[in-house]
C-alpha positions in Angstrom: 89.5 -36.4 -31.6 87.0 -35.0 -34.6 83.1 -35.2 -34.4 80.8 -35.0 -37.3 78.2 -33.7 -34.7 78.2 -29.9 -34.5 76.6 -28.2 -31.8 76.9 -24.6 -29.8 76.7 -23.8 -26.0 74.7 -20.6 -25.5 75.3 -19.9 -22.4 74.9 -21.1 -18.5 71.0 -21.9 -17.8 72.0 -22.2 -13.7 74.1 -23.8 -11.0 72.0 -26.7 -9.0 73.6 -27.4 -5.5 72.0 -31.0 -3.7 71.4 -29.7 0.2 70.2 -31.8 3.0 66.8 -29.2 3.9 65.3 -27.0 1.4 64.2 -24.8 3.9 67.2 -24.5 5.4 68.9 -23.7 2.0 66.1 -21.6 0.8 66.5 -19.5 4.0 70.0 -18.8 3.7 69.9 -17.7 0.4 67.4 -15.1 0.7 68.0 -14.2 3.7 71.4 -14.3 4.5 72.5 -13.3 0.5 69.1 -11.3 -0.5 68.6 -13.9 -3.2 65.0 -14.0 -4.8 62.8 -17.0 -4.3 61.6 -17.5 -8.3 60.0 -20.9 -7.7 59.5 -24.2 -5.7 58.2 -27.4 -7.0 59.4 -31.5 -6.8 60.1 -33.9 -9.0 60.1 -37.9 -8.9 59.5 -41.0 -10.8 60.9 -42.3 -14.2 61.6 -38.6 -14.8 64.0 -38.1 -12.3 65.6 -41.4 -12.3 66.4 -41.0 -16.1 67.9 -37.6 -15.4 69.7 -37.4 -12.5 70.2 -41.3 -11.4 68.6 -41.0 -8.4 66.5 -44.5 -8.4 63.1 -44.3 -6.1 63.6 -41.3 -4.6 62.1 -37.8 -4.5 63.4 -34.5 -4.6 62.0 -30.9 -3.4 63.1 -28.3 -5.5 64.1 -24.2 -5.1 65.1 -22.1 -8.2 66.2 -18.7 -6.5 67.5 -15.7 -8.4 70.8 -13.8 -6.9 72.5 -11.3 -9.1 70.9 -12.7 -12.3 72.4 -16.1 -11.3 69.5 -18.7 -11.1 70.3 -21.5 -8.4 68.4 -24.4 -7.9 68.2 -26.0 -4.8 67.6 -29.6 -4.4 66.9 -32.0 -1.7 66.7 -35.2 -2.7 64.5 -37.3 0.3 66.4 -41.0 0.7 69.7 -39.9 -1.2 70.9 -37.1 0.6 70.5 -39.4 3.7 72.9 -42.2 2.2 75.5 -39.8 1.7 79.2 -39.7 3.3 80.2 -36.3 4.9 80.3 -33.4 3.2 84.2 -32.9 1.1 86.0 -29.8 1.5 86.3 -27.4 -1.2 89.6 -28.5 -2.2 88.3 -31.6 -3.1 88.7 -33.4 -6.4 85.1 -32.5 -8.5 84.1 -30.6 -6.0 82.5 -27.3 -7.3 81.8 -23.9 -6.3 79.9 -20.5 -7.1 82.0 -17.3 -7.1 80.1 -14.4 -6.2 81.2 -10.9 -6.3 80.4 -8.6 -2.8 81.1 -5.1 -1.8 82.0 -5.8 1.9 83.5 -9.7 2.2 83.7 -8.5 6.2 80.0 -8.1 6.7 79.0 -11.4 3.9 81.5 -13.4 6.3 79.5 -12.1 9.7 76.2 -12.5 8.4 76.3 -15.7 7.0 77.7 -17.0 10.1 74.5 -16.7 11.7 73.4 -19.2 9.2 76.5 -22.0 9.9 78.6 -21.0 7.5 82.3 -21.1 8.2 85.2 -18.8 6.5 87.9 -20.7 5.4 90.9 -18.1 6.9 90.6 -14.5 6.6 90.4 -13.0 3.2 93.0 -12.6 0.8 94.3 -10.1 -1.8 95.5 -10.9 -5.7 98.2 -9.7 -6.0 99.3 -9.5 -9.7 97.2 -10.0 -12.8 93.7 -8.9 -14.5 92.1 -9.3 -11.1 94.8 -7.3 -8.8 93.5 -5.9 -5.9 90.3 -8.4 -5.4 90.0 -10.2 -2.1 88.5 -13.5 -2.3 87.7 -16.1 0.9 85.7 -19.0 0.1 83.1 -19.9 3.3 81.7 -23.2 3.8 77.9 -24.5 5.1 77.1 -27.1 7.4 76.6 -29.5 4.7 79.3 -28.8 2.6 78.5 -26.3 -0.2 81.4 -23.5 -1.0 81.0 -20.0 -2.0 83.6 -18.1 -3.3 83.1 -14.0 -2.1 85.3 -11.8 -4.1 85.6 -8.0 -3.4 86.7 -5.8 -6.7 89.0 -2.7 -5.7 85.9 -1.4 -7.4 83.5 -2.6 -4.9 85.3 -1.5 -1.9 83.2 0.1 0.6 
């Protein structure tokens, strides 16, 4: 298919992640990851319906910075409170950040004070551009994956 319209993508502005406490989220993420807390605010109205979809509702917002990835945080009030249980990471649509780590062994233990889960233990590429990295995703009580990959260049 051919467009007339022409148009460029830049580049990514941030990755937004809908979590059922903001202060929960906003801990874990600083705390556990040594993200940055850049700004809160929230949001509601015509405004949010005509942007997100989210009808009556109000959402509580977190932008925080982590390796010069900005994440927002959103907890939506009624919405997140309708929803089904969280789907796995293998899930159709289902997405996830990839973050790079020097020690996946200590990210693993340390965010497991916060609920998060490993999925197995972690796992060498074999073959390819990435040889030698070992990735695990973990998992947080309400659903959100994190890839951790560990760069032969990273080892500790």
């Amino acid at each position: 298919m051919t467009s007339s319209l022409n148009f460029e993508v830049y580049r990514s502005d941030h990755v937004g992640i809908s979590v059922p406490s903001l202060d929960d989220a906003i801990l874990f993420w600083t705390e556990a990851l040594g993200a940055e807390l850049i700004r809160t605010g929230e949001m509601a109205g015509d405004f949010l319906t005509q942007v997100t979809g989210a009808k009556n509702s109000t959402v509580k917002m977190a932008i925080v910075e982590l390796a010069g990835q900005q994440i927002e945080l959103l907890e939506y009030d009624d919405v997140t409170k309708r929803t089904e249980a969280p789907s796995r990471p293998y899930s159709a649509g289902i997405l996830h950040l990839a973050i790079q780590v020097s020690n996946i062994e200590a990210v693993i233990e340390k965010v497991g004070y916060y609920g998060w889960k490993a999925q197995g233990r972690p796992q060498k590429i074999e073959e390819g551009s990435r040889a030698g990295t070992r990735v695990m995703y973990i998992v947080g009580p309400s659903g959100t994956a994190l890839e951790l990959m560990q760069p032969p260049s990273l080892d500790k």
